[in-house]
Backbone bond lengths (Angstrom), bond angles and torsions (degrees), N, CA, C in turn:
res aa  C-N    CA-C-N  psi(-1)  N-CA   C-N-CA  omega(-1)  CA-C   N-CA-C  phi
1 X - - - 1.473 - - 1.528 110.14 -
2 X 1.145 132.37 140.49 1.479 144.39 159.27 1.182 128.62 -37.68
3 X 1.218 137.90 109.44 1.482 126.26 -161.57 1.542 83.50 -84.64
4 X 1.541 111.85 140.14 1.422 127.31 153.48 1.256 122.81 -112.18
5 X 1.647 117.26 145.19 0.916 121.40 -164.43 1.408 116.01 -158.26
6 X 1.588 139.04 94.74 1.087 116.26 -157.37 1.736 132.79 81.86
7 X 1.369 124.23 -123.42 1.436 107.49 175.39 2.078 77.05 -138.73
8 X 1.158 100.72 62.64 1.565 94.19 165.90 1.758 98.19 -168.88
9 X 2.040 110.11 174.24 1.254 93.16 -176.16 1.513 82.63 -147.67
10 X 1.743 113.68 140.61 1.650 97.45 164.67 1.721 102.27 -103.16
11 X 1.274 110.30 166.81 1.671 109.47 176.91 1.812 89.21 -139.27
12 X 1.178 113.08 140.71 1.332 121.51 -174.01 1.409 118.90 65.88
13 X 1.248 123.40 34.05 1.664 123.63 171.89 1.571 118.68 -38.79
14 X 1.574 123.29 -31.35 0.963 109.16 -172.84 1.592 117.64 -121.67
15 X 1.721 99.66 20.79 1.804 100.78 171.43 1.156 112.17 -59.52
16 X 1.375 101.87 148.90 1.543 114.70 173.13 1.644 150.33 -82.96
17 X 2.019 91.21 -1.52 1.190 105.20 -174.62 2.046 97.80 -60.21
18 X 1.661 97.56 -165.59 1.355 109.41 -173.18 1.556 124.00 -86.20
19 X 1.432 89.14 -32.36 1.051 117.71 -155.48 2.012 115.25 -80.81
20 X 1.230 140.48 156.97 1.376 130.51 -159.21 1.840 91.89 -117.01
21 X 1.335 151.92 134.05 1.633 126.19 167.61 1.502 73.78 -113.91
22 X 1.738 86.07 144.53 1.323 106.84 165.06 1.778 102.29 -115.21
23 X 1.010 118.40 168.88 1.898 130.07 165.39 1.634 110.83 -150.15
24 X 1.592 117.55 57.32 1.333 105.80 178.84 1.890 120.99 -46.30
25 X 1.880 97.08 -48.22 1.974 83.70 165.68 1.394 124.36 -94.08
26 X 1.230 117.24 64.81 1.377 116.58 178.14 1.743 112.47 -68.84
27 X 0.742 119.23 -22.57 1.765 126.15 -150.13 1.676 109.00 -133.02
28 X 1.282 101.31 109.06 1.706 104.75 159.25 1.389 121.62 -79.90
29 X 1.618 121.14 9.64 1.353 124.50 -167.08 1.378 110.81 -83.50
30 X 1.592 123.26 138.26 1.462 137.81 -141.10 1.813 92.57 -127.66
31 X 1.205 127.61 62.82 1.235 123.97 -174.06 1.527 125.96 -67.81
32 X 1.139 143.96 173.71 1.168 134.30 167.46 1.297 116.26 -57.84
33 X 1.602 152.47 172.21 2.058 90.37 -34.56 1.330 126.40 -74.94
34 X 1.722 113.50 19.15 1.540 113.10 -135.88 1.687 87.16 -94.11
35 X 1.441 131.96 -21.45 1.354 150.32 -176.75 1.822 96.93 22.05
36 X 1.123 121.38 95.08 1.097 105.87 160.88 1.673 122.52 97.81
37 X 1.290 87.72 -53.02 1.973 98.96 -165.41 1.395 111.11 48.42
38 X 1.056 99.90 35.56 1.872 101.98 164.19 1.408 118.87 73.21
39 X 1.529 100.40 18.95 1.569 103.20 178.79 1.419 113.92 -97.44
40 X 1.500 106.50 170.47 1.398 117.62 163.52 1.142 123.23 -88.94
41 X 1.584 119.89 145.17 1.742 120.17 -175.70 0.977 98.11 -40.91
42 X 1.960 151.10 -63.44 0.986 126.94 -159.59 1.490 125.37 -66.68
43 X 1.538 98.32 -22.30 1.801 99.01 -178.07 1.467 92.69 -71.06
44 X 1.340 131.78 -63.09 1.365 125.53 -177.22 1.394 114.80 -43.45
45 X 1.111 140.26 -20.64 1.639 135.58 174.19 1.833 103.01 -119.43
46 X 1.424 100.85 51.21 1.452 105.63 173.60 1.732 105.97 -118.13
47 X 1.147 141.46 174.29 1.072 141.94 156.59 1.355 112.99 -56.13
48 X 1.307 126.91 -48.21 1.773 126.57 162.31 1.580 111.23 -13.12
49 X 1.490 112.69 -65.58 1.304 131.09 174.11 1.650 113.45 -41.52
50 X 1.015 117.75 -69.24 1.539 131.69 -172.52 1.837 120.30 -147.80
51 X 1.133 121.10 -170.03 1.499 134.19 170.75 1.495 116.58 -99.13
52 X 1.442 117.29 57.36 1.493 116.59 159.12 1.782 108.69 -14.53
53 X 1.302 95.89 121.45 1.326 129.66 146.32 1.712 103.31 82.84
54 X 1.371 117.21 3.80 1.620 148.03 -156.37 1.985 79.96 -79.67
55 X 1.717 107.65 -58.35 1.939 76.54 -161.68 1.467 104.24 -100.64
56 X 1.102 138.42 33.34 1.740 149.15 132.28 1.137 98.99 -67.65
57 X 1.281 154.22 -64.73 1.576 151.40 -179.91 1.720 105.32 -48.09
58 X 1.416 110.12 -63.91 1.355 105.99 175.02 1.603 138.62 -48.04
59 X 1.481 87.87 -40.98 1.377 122.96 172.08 1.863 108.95 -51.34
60 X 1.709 97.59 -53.33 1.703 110.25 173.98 1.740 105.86 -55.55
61 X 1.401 99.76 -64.40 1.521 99.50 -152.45 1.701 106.40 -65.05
62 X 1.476 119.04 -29.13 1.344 108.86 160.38 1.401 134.68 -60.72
63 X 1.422 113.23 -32.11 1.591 93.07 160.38 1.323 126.29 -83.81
64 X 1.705 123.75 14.83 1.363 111.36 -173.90 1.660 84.82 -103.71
65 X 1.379 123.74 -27.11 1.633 108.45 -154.29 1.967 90.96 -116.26
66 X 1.736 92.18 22.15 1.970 74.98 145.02 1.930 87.49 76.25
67 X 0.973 127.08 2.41 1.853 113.36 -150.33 1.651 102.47 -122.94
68 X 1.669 97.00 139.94 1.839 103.62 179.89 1.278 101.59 -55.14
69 X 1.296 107.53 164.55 1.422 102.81 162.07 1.840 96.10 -132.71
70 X 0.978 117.00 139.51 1.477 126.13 148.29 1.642 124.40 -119.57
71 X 1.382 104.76 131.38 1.663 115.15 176.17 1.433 110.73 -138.14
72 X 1.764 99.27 163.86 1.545 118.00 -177.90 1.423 95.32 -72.02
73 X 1.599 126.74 178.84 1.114 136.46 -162.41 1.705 103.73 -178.70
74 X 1.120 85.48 10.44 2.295 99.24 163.18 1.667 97.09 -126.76
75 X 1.554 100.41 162.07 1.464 89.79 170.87 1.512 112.84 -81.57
76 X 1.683 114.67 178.59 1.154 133.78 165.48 1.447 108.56 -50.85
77 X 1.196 130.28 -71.00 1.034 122.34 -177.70 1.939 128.82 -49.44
78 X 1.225 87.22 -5.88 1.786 80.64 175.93 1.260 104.81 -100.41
79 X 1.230 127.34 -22.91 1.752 129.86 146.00 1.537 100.24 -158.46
80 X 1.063 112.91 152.71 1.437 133.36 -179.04 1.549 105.35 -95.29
81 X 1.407 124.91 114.69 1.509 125.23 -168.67 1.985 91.95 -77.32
82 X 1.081 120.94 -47.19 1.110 117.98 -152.29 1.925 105.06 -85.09
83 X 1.548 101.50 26.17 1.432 107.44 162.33 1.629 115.02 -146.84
84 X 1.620 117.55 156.82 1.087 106.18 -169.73 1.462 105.35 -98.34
85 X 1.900 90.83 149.94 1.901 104.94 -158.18 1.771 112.48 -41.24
86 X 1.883 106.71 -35.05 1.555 80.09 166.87 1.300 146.24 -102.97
87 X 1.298 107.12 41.59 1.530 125.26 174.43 1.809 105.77 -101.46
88 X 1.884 94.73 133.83 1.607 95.09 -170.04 1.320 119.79 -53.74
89 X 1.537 104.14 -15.44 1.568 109.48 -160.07 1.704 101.04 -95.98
90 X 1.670 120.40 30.25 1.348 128.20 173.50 1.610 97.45 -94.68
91 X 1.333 117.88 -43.62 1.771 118.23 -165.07 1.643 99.71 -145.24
92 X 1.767 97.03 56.78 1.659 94.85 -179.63 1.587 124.11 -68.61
93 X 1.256 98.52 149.15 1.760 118.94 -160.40 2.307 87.89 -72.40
94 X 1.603 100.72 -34.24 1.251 99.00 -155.57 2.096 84.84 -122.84
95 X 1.564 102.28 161.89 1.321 112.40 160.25 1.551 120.04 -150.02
96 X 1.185 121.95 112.25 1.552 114.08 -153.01 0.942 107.78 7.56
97 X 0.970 153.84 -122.65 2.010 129.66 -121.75 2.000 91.25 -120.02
98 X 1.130 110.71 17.77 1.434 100.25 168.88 1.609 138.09 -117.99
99 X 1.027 137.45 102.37 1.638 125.38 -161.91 1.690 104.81 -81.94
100 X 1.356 98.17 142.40 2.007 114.30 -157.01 1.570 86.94 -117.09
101 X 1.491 99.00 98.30 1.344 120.96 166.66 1.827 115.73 -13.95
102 X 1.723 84.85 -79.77 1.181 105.20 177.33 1.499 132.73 -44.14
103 X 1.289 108.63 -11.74 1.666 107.33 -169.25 1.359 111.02 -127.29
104 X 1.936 110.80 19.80 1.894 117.60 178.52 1.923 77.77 -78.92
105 X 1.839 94.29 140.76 1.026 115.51 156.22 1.834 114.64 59.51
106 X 1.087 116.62 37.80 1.473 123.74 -167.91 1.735 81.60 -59.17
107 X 1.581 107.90 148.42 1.723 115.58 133.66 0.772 118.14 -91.96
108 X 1.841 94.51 169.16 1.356 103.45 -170.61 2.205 117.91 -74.68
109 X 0.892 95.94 -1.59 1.594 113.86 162.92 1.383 112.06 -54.01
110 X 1.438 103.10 -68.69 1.474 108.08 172.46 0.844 136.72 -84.83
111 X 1.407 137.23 22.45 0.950 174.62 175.78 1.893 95.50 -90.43
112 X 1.290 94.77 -65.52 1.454 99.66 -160.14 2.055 97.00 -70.00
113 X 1.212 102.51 -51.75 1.150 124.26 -175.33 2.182 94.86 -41.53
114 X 0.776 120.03 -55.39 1.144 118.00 -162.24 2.250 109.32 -70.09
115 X 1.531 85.16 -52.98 1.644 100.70 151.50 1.195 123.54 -28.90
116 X 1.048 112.73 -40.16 1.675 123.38 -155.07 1.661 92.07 -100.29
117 X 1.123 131.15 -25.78 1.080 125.38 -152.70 1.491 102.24 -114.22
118 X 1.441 128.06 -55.51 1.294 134.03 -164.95 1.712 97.60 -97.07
119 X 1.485 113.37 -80.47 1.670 121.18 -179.40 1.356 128.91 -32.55
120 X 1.198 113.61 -43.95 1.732 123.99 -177.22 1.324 94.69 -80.91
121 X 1.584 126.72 -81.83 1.785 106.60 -168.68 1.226 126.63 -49.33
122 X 1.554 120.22 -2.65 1.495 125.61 -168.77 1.270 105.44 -60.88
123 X 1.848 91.21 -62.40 1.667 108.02 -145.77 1.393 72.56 -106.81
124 X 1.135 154.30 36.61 2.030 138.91 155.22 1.956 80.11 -92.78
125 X 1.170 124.04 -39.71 1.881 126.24 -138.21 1.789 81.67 -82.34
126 X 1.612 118.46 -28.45 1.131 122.51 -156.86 1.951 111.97 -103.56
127 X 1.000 113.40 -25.50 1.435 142.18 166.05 1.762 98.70 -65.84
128 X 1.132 136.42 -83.17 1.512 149.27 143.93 1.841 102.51 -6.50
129 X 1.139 134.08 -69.14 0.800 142.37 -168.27 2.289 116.14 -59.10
130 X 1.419 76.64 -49.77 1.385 98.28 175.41 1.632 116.29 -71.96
131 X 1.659 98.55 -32.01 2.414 107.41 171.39 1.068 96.35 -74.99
132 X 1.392 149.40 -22.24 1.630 131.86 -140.87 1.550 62.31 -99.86
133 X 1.219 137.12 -82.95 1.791 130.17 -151.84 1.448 119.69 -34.63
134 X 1.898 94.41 -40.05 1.741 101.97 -173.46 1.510 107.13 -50.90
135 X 1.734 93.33 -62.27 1.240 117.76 -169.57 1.705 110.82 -25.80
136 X 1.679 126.56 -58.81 0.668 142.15 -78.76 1.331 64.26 -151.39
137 X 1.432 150.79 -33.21 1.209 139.56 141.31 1.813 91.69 138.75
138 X 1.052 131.66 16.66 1.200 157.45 -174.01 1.360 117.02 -81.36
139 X 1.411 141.28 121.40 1.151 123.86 148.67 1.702 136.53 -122.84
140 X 1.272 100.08 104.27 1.699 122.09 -150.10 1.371 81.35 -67.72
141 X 1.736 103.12 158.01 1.590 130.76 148.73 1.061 103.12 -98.31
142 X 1.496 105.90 155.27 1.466 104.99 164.80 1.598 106.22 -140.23
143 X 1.731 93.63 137.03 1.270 108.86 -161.03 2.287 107.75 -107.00
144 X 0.986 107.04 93.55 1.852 71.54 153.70 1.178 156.39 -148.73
145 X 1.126 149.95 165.86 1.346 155.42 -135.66 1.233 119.70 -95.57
146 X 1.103 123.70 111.77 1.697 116.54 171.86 1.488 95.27 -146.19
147 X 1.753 108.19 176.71 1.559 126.52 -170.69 1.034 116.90 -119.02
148 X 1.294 149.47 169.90 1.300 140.91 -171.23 1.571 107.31 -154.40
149 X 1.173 124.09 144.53 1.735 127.48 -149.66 1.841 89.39 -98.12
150 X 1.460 120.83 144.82 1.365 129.00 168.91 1.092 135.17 -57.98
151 X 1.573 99.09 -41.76 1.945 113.01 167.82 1.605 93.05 -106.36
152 X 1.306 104.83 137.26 1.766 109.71 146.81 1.588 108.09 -137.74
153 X 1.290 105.61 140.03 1.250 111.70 -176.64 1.433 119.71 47.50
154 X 1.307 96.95 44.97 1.499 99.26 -167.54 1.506 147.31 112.03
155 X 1.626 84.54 -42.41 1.205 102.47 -168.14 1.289 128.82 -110.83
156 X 1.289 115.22 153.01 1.676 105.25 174.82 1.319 119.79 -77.39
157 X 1.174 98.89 156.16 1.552 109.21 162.10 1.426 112.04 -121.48
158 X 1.522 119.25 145.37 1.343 140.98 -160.74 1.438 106.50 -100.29
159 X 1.956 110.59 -36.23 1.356 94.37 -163.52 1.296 113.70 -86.65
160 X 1.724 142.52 -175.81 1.148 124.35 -174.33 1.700 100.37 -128.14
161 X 1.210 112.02 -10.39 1.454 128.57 -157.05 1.490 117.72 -149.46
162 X 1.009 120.65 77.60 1.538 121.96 178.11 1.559 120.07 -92.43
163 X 1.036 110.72 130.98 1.504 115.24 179.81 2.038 108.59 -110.78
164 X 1.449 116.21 124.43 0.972 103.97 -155.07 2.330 94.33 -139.74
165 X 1.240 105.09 136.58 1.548 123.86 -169.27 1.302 98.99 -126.81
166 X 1.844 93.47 148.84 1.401 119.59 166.89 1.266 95.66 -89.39
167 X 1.597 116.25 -142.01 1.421 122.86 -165.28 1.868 106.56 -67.85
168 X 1.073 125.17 -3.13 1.372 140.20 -166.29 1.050 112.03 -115.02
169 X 1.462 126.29 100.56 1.269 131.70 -175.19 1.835 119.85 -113.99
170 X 1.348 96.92 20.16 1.629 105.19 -178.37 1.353 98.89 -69.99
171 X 1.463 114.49 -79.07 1.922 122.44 -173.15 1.711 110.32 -24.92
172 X 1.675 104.59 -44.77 1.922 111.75 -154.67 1.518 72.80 -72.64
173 X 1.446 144.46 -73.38 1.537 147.18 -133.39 1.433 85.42 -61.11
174 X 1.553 125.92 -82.58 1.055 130.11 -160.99 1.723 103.68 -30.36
175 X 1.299 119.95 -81.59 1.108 120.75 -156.84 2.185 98.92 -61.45
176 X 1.071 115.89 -25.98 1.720 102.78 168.82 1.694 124.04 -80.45
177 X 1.268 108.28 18.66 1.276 105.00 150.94 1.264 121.79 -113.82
178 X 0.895 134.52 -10.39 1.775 147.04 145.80 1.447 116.92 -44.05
179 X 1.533 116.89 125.69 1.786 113.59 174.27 1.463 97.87 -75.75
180 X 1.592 95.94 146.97 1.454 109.50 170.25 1.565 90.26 -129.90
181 X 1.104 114.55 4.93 2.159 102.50 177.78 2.113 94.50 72.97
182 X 0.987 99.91 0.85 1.651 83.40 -176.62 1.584 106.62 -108.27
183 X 1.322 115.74 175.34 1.882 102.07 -165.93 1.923 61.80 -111.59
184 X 1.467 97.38 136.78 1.721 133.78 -175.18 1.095 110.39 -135.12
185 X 1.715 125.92 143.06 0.813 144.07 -145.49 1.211 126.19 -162.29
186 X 1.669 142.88 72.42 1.775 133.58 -164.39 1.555 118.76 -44.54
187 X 0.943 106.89 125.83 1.470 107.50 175.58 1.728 115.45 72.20
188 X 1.174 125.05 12.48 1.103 135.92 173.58 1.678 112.75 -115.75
189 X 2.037 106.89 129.94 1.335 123.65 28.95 1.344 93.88 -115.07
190 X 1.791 117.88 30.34 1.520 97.90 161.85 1.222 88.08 -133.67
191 X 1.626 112.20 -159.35 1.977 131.61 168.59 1.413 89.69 -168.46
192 X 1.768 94.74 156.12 1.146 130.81 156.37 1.726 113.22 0.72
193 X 1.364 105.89 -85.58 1.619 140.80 134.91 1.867 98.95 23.79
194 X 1.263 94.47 -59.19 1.925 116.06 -162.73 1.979 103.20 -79.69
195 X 1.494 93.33 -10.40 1.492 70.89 -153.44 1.150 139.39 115.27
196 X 1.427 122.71 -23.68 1.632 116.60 -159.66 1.534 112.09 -112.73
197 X 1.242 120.98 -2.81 1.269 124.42 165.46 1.596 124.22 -82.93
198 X 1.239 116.33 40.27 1.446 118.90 176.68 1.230 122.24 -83.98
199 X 1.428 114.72 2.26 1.457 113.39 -171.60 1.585 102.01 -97.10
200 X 1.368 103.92 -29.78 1.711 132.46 170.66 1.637 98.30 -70.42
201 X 0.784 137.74 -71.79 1.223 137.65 176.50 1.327 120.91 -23.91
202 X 1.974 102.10 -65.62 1.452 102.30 -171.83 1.662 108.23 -59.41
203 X 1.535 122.24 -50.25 1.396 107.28 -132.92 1.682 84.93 -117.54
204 X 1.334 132.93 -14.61 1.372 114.96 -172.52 1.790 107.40 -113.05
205 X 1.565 103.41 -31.09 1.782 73.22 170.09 1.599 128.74 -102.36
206 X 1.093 115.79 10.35 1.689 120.27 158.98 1.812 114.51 -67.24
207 X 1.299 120.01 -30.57 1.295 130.94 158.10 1.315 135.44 -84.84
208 X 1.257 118.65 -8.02 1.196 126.93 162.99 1.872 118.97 99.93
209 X 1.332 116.60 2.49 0.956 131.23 -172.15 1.022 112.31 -85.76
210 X 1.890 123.54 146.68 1.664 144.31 -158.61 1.695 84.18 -75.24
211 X 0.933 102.54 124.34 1.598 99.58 162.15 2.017 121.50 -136.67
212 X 0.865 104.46 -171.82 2.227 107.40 -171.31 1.264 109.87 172.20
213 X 1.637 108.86 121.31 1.398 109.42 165.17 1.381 97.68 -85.63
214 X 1.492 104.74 164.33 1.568 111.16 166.87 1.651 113.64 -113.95
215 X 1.084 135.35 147.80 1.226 131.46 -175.79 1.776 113.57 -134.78
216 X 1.482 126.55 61.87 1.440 137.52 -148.41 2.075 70.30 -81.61
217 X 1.904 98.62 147.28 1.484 103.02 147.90 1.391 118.58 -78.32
218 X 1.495 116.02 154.84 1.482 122.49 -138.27 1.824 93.85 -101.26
219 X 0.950 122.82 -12.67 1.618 124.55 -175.30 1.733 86.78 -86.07
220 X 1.093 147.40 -51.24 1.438 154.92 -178.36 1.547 100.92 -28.69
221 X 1.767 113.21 -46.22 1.112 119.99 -150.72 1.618 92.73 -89.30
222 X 1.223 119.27 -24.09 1.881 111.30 -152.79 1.341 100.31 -62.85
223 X 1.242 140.68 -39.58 1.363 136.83 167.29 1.340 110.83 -27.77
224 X 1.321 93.89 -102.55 1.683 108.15 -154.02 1.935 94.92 -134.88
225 X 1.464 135.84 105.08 1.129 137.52 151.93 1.845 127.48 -46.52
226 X 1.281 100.30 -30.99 1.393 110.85 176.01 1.108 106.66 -81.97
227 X 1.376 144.17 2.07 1.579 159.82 160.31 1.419 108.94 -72.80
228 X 1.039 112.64 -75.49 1.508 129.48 164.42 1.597 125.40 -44.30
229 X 1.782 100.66 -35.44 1.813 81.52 164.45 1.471 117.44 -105.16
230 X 1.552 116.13 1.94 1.765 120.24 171.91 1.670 78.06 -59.08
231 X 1.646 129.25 -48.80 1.741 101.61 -133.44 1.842 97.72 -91.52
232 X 1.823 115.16 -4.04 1.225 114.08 161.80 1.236 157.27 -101.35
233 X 1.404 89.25 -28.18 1.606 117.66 145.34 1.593 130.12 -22.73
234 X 1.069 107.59 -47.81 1.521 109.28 -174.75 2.104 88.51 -86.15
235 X 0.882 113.13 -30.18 1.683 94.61 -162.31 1.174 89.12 -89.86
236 X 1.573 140.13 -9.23 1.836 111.36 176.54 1.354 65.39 -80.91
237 X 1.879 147.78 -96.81 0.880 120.84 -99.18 1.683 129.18 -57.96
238 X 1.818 101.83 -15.71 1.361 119.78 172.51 1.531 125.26 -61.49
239 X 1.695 103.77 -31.53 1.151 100.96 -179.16 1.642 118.31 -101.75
240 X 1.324 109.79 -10.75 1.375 115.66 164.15 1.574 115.90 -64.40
241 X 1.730 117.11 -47.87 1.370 108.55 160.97 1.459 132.18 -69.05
242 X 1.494 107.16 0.96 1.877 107.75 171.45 1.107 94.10 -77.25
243 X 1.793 141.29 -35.18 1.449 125.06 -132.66 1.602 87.54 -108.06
244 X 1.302 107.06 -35.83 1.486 114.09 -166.94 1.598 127.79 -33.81
């Protein structure tokens, strides 16, 4: 069972692989008091909300590569784990083409209030997670998983597989010279650049550790996720032991 704790859950705290899975948007769930944020079922079961099919993938590749996994379990939109609380894009007012009721004019109360609740136990449960390895004479990667929508704003996107780095670009290289059968792409359809590597930021490159977000397109996943990590699984685990 999942230890819960807060607005996050780890499952496998004490596997032994190398590797760290993170799933900051795992969860479209709208818990009290946040009920909703004034959306509609479909905005709430849109990608806006979270990373469809992102913690079934995570979920896969941790039991093949041995690795904890920890994920959010509120949506993105009631704070975004994988940004820091004072960036707008933690409790945005707007999300490509949709305005989130709930978050015109936040105070700074709730602001804090939400901090206190979702952001701090996230990355304290995940910080903790990452010393017990140091400690322990260990030196974890940390990998994580999210999805990315086909059209945005319109538009398509081509790539299917993005591999994306903070200041550490060993893990993304390694694993982009490896076939995955998917058309791949560094730093695509985001980078550094965007913002979205803060979870990479905080805890793996101040310590020095190989780290990689993953960014799979999210229609790839609606099938079958356990498809998708038989065909990736083996190439992090190759490129986690090149960097190691």
């Amino acid at each position: 069972m999942p230890e819960h704790a807060a607005h996050y859950a780890i499952e496998g705290g004490n596997a032994p692989g190398p590797a760290v899975l993170v799933c900051e948007h795992a969860s479209n769930d709208f818990p009290p008091p946040w009920d909703g944020l004034g959306l509609s079922e479909g905005q709430r079961q849109a990608h806006i909300a979270w990373d469809p099919g992102a913690l079934g993938l995570a979920r896969e590749l941790a039991r093949r590569l041995g690795a904890p996994l920890i994920h959010g379990t509120a949506s993105r939109l009631i704070l975004d784990l994988n940004r820091p609380p004072h960036s707008p894009a933690a409790m945005p007012e707007r999300s490509e083409a949709h305005d989130i009721p709930g978050n015109q004019d936040i105070s700074a109360e709730e602001r804090l209030r939400r901090t206190d609740a979702i952001y701090i136990p996230f990355h304290a449960a995940l910080s903790a997670l990452l010393a017990r390895r140091l400690a322990a004479g260990q030196r974890p990667v940390l990998v994580t998983v999210h999805s990315f929508t086909r059209i945005y704003f319109g538009q398509a996107r081509e790539v299917e597989f993005g591999i994306l780095h903070d200041a550490d670009d060993r893990l993304a290289r390694a694993i982009l010279t490896r076939d995955t059968g998917l058309t791949t792409r560094l730093n695509e359809p985001y980078s550094a650049a965007d913002g979205v590597t803060h979870t990479l930021a905080r805890h793996a490159t101040p310590m020095g550790l190989a780290s990689v977000m993953l960014e799979i397109r999210n229609d790839l996943l609606a099938g079958s996720q356990a498809g998708m990590a038989e065909r990736l699984a083996p190439v992090l685990q190759a490129a986690i032991e090149e960097v190691a």
